[in-house]
N, C-alpha and C positions, 0 to 999 in steps of 0.2 A: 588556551581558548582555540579551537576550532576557527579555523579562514574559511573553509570550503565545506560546503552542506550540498543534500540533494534536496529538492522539492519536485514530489511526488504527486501525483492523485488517481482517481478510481475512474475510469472513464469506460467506454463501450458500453455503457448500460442500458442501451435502446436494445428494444426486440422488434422483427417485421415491420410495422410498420410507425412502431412505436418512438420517440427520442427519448432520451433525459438526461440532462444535461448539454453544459456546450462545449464540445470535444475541441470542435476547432479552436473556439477562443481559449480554450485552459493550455494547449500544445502550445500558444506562446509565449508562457508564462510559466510551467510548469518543465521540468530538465528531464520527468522519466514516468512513462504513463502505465499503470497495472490495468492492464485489458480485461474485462470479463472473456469466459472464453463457451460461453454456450448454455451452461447452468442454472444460474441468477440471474443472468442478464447477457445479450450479446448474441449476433448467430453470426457465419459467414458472411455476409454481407459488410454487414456493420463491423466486424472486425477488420477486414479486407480494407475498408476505407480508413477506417482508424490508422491502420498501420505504412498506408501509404503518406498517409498526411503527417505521421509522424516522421517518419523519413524526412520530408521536405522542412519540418521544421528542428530536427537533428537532436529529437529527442527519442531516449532508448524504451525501450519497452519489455515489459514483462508479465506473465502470468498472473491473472485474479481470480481463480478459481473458487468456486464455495456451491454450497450444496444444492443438489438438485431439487430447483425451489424456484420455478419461475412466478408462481402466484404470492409468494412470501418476499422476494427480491433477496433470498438466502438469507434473510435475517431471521428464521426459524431452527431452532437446535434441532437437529439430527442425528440419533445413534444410533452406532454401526460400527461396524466392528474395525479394529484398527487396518486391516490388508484390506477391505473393500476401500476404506479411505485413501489407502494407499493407491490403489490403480483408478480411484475417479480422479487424483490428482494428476497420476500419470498424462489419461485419458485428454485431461484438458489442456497438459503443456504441451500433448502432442498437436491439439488443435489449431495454436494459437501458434507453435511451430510452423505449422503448413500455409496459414495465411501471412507469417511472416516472411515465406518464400517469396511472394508477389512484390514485396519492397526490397528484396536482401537485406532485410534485416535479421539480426539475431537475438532470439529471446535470452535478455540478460540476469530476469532477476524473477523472483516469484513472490507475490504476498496475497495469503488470503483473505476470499472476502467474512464481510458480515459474525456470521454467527461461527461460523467455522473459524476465523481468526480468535474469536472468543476464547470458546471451546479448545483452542491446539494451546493459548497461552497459558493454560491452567494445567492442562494434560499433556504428560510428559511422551504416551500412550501414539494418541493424536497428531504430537508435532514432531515423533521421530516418524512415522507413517506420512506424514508429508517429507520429510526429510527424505526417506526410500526413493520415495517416487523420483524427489528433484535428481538425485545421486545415480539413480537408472537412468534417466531419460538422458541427464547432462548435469555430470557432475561440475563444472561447473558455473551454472546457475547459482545467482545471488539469495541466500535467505530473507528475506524481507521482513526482521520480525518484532514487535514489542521489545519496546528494551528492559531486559531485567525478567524477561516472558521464559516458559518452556520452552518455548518454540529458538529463542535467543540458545539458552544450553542443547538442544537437540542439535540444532546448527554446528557448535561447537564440537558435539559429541561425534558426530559425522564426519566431522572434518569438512566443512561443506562453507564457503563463502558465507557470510553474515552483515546485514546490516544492519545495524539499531534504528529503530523509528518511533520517533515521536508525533503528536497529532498537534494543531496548531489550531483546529477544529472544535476536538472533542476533550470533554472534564476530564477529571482520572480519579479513583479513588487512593484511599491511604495507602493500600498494600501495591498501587503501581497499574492497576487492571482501570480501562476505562468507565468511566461509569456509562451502567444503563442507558439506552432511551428511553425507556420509561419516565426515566427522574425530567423534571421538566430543566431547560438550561443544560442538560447531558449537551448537545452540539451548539458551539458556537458562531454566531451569525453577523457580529459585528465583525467590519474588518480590522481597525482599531484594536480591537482586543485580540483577536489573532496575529496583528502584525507585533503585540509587545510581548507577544506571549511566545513568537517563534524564536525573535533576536534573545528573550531571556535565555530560551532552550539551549539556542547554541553556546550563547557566551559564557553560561553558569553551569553546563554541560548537567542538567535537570528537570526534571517536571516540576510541576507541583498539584498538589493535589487539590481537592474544594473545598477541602476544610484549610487550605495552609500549608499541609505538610509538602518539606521539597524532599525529593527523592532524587539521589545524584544517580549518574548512568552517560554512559557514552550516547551519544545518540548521530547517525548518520544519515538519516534520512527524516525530515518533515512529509505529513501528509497534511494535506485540503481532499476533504470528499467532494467528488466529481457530481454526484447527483443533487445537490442543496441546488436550492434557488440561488443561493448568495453564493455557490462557489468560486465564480470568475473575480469577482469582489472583492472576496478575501484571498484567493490567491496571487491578486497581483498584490496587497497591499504586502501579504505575509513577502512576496520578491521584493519589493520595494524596500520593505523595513531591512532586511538581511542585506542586503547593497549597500545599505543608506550605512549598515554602521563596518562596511568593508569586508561584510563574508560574501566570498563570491560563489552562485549556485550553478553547479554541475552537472551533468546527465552522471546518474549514479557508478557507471563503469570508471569515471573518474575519480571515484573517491577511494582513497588510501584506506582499505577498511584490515589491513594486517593489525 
């Protein structure tokens, strides 16, 4: 059984003058924040402060890129050909690079967002073309990906850092793929039920699905989505529950992912 997890979430998704979510409050509760970096959500500004605030509370930070889709929040599929995917990925680690300058911090890990996370865990296509990108810019940069996902064997196949992640959030279907939003109950909003559904993850080292089925799988990283109304809610309880039963959470550069 796994001692040491990360817990994750999705934050910088404000634009101009826009918020969503509560960055500041998830950064004390969460060990490693995936930044929007311009695309779906997030501009200079708003990243700039993210990543300073992140510094102070000593949690790592990494890439959330996904498709250029500010009207859609990148939750709309996208196709395109694998090397264009490949340099919007680049494009945006370079971003979130540059505003990571202003804290000294160092972008450690990547995971995509939305529909594009989707799409890379199915297509093998898609998640070595993220893989490219990571391997050019900074090969080593952490994979961030579904566990049991394309985007998990691309990683492999690159030789490229990997983390398995499971959601603490959201359903999953039989074959391991989260389920739709569409389906109503697709994301999870009690914190109770995320908090027994994360200690399950780690201790039984598995998902389960909504029908039942458990699907084993390393898993290294927990996510909470940053934008729900309930995410500060369910992310402390998901921290609390993983304490409570002795696994202690980490900013992800600490975890032993060989």
């Amino acid at each position: 059984m796994a001692r040491k997890i990360n817990l994750n979430a999705d934050m910088c998704e404000g634009f101009g003058a826009y918020d969503i979510g509560d960055d500041a409050a998830l950064l004390k509760i969460v060990r490693s924040a995936n930044v929007a970096c311009g695309f779906h959500a997030g501009d200079p500004v708003v990243m700039r402060r993210l990543v300073l605030r992140a510094k102070e509370e000593g949690v790592s930070i990494g890439a959330h890129p996904g498709f250029n889709d500010l009207w859609g929040f990148g939750r709309r599929r996208i196709e395109m050909p694998p090397d264009a995917l490949e340099y919007m990925i680049a494009y945006q680690i370079g971003a979130l690079q540059a505003m990571a300058a202003y804290a000294g911090l160092k972008v450690t890990h990547l995971k995509p967002h939305g529909a594009l996370n989707n799409m890379a865990a199915e297509d093998r296509d898609l998640a070595l073309a993220i893989g490219r990108a990571m391997k050019t810019v900074d090969p080593g940069i952490i994979y961030v990906a579904l566990a049991g996902s394309e985007m998990a064997a691309a990683a492999e196949e690159l030789g490229l850092p990997l983390a398995r992640e499971a959601f603490a959030d959201r359903l999953y279907e039989d074959d391991g793929n989260l389920t739709p939003r569409k389906i109503e109950g697709s994301v999870i909003r009690d914190p109770e039920v995320a908090r027994a559904r994360a200690v399950a993850m780690v201790e039984e080292q598995a998902v389960t699905s909504r029908h039942g089925k458990k699907l084993p799988c390393r898993i290294d990283s927990i996510c909470v989505h940053g934008d729900e109304p309930t995410a500060v809610t369910v992310a402390r309880a998901v921290r609390e529950g993983l304490e409570q039963a002795g696994i202690e959470v980490v900013p992800l550069p600490q975890m032993d992912l060989n």
